[in-house]
N, CA, C and O atoms as CSV, one atom per row, in Angstrom:
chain,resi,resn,atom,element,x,y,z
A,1,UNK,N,N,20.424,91.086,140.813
A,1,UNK,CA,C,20.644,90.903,139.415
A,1,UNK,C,C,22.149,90.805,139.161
A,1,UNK,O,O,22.834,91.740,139.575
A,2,UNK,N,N,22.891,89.550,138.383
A,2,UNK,CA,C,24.062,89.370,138.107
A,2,UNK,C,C,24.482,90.141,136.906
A,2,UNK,O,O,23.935,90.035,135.808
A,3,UNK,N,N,25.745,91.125,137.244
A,3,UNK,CA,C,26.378,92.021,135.884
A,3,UNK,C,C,26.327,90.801,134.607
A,3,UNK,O,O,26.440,89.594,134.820
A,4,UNK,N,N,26.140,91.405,133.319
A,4,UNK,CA,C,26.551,90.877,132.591
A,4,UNK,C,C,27.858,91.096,131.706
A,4,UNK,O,O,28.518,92.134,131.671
A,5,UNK,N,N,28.031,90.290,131.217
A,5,UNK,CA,C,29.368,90.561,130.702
A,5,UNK,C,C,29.090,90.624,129.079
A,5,UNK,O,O,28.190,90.019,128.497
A,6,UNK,N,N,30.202,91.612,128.402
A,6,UNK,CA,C,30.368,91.959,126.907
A,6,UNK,C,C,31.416,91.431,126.473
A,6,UNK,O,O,32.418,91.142,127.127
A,7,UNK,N,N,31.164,91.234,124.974
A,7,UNK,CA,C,31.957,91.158,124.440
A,7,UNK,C,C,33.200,91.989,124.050
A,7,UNK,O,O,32.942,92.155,122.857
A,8,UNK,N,N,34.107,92.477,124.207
A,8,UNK,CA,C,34.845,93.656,123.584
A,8,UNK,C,C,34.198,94.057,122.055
A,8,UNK,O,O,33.735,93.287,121.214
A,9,UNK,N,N,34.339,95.593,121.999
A,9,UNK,CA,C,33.662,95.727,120.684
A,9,UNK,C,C,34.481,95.268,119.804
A,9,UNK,O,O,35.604,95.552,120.221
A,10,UNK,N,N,34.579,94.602,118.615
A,10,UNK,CA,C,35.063,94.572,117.089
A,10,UNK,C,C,34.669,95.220,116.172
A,10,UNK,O,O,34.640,94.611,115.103
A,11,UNK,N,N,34.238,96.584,116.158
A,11,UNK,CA,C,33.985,97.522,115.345
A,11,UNK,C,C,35.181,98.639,115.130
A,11,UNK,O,O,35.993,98.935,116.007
A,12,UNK,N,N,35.147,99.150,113.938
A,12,UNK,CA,C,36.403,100.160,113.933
A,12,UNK,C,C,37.239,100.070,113.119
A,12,UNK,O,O,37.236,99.566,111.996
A,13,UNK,N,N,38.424,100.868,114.029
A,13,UNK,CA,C,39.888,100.469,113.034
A,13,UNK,C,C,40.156,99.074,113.209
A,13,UNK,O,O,40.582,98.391,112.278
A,14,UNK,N,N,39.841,98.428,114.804
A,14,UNK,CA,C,40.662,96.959,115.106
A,14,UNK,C,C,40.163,95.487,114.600
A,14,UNK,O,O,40.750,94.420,114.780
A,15,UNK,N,N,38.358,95.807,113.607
A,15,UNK,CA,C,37.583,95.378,112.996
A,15,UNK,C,C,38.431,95.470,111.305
A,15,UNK,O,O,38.832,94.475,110.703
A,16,UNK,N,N,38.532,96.729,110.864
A,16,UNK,CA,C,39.164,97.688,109.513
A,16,UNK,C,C,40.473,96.453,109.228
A,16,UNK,O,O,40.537,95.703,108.254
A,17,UNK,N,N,41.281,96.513,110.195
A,17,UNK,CA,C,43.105,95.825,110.638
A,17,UNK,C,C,42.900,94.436,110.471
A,17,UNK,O,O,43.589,93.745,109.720
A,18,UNK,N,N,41.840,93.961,111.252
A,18,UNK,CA,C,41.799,92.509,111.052
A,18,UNK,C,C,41.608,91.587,109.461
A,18,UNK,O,O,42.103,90.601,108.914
A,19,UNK,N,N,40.702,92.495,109.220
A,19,UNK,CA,C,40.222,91.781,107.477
A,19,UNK,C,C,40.930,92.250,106.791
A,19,UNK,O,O,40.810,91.706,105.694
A,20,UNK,N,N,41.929,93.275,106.772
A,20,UNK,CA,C,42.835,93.750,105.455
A,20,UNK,C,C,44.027,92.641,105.503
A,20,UNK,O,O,44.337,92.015,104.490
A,21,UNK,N,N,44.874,92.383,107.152
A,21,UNK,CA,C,45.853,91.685,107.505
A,21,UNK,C,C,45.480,90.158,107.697
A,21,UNK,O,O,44.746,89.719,108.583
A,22,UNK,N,N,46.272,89.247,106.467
A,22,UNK,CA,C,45.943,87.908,106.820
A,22,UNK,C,C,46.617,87.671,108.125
A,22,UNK,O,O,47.408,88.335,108.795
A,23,UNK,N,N,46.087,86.584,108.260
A,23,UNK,CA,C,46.858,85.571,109.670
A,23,UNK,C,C,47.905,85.249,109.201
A,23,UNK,O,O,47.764,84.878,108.036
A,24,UNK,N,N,49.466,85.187,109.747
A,24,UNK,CA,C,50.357,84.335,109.847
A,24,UNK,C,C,50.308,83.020,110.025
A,24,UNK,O,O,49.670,82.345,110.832
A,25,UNK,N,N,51.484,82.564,108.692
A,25,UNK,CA,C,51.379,81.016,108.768
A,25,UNK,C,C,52.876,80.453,109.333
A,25,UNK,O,O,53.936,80.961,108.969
A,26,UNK,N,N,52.803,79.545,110.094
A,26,UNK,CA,C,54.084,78.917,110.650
A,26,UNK,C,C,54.456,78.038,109.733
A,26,UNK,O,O,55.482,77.384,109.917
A,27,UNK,N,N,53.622,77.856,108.493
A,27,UNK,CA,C,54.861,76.665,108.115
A,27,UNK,C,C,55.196,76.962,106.647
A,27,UNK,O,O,54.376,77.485,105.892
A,28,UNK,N,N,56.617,76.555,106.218
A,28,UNK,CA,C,56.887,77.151,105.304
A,28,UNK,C,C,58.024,76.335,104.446
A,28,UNK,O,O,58.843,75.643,105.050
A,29,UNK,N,N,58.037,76.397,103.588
A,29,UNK,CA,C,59.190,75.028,102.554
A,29,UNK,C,C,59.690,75.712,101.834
A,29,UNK,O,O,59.200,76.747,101.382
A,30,UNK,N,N,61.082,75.125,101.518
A,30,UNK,CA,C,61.817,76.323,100.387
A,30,UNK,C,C,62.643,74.860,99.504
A,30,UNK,O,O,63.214,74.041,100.224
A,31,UNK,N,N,62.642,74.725,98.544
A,31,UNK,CA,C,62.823,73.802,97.910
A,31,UNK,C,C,64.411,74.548,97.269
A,31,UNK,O,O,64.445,75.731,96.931
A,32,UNK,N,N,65.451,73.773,97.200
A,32,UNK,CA,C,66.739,74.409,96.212
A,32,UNK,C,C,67.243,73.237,95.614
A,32,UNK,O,O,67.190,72.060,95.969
A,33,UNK,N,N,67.743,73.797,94.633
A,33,UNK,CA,C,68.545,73.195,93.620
A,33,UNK,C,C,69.756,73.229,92.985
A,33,UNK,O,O,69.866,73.726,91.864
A,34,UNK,N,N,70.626,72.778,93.550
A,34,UNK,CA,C,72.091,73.335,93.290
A,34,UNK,C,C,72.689,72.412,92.110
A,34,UNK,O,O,72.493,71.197,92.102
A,35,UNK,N,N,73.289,72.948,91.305
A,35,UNK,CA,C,74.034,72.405,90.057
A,35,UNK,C,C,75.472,73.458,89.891
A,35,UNK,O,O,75.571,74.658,89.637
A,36,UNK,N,N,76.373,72.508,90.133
A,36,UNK,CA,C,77.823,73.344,89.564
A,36,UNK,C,C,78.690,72.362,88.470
A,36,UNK,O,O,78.189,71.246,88.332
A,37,UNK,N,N,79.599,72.557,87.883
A,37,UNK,CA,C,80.428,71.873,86.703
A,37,UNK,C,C,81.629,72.545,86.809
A,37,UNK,O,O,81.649,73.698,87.239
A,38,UNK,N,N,82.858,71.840,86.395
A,38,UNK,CA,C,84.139,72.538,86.487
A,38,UNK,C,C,83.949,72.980,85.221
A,38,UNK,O,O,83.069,72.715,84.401
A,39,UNK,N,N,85.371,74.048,85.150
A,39,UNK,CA,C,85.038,74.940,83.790
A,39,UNK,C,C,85.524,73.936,82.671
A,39,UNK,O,O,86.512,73.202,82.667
A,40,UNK,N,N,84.560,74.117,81.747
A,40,UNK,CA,C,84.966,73.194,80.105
A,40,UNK,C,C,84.766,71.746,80.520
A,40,UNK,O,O,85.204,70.760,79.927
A,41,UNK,N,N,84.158,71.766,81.447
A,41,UNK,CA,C,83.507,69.993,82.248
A,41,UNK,C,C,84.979,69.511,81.971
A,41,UNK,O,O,85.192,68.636,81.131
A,42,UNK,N,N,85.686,69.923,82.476
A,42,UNK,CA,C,87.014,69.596,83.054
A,42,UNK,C,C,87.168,67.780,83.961
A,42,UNK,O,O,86.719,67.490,85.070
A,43,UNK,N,N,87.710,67.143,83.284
A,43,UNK,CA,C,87.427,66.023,84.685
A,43,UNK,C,C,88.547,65.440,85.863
A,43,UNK,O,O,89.191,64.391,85.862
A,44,UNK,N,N,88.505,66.567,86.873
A,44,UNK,CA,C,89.206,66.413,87.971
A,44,UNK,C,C,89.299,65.198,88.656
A,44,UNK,O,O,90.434,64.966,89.071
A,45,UNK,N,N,88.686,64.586,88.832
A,45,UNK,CA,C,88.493,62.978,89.435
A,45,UNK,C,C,89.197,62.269,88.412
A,45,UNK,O,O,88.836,61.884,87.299
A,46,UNK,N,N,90.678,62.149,89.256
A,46,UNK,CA,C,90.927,61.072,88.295
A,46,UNK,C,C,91.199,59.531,88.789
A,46,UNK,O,O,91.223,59.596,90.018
A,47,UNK,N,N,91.373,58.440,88.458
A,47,UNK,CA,C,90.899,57.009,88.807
A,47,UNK,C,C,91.592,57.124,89.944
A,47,UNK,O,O,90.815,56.802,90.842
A,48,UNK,N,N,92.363,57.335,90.278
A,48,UNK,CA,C,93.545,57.263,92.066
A,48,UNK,C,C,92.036,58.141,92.908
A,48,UNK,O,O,91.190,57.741,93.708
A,49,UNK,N,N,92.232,59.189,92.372
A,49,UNK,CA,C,91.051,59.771,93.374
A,49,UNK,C,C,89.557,59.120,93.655
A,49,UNK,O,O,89.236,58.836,94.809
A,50,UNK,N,N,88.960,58.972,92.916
A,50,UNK,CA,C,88.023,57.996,92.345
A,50,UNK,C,C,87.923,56.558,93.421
A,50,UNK,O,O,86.887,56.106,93.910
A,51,UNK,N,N,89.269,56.049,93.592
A,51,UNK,CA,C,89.373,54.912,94.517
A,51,UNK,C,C,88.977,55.061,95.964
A,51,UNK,O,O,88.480,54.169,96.652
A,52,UNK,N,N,89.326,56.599,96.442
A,52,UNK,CA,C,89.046,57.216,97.595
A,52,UNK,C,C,87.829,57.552,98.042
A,52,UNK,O,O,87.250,57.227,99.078
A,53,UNK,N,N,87.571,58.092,97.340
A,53,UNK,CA,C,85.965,58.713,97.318
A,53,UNK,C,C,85.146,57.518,97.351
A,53,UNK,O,O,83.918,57.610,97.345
Protein backbone atom coordinates (compact mmCIF):
# COMPACT_ATOMS: atom_id res chain seq x y z
CA UNK A 1 0.00 0.00 0.00
CA UNK A 2 1.44 3.49 -1.21
CA UNK A 3 1.68 6.37 1.79
CA UNK A 4 -0.56 8.94 1.07
CA UNK A 5 0.11 12.28 1.12
CA UNK A 6 -1.75 15.49 3.01
CA UNK A 7 -2.39 18.44 2.59
CA UNK A 8 -0.79 20.76 5.30
CA UNK A 9 -3.54 21.73 7.66
CA UNK A 10 -5.12 25.38 7.02
CA UNK A 11 -6.95 25.51 10.11
CA UNK A 12 -6.06 27.88 13.01
CA UNK A 13 -4.19 30.92 13.58
CA UNK A 14 -2.38 30.42 9.88
CA UNK A 15 -6.14 29.93 8.43
CA UNK A 16 -7.32 33.22 11.22
CA UNK A 17 -3.83 35.41 9.41
CA UNK A 18 -4.65 34.59 6.01
CA UNK A 19 -8.32 36.10 5.66
CA UNK A 20 -7.76 39.11 7.98
CA UNK A 21 -4.29 40.03 5.81
CA UNK A 22 -4.91 41.02 2.15
CA UNK A 23 -2.40 39.93 -0.47
CA UNK A 24 0.15 42.40 -1.57
CA UNK A 25 -0.06 44.27 -4.68
CA UNK A 26 3.07 45.08 -6.87
CA UNK A 27 1.73 47.68 -8.76
CA UNK A 28 1.24 51.02 -7.84
CA UNK A 29 0.84 54.82 -9.51
CA UNK A 30 1.27 58.03 -7.84
CA UNK A 31 0.12 60.78 -9.99
CA UNK A 32 1.75 64.65 -9.01
CA UNK A 33 1.16 67.88 -9.82
CA UNK A 34 3.47 70.58 -9.48
CA UNK A 35 2.54 74.32 -9.92
CA UNK A 36 4.95 77.21 -8.76
CA UNK A 37 4.73 81.22 -9.75
CA UNK A 38 7.26 83.89 -8.91
CA UNK A 39 6.15 86.14 -6.15
CA UNK A 40 3.42 88.89 -7.43
CA UNK A 41 3.70 86.74 -10.93
CA UNK A 42 6.75 88.67 -11.27
CA UNK A 43 7.98 88.24 -15.00
CA UNK A 44 11.57 87.12 -14.94
CA UNK A 45 11.90 86.00 -18.56
CA UNK A 46 12.73 88.73 -20.20
CA UNK A 47 12.84 88.83 -24.29
CA UNK A 48 17.02 88.36 -24.32
CA UNK A 49 16.29 85.39 -22.11
CA UNK A 50 13.32 84.21 -23.87
CA UNK A 51 15.63 83.99 -27.14
CA UNK A 52 17.67 81.32 -25.25
CA UNK A 53 15.37 79.18 -23.87
Amino acid sequence: MAPTQTKPDESGLKAILHSLIPMRKSFTQLYLHCAWATWDRLPLITPDIQQVI
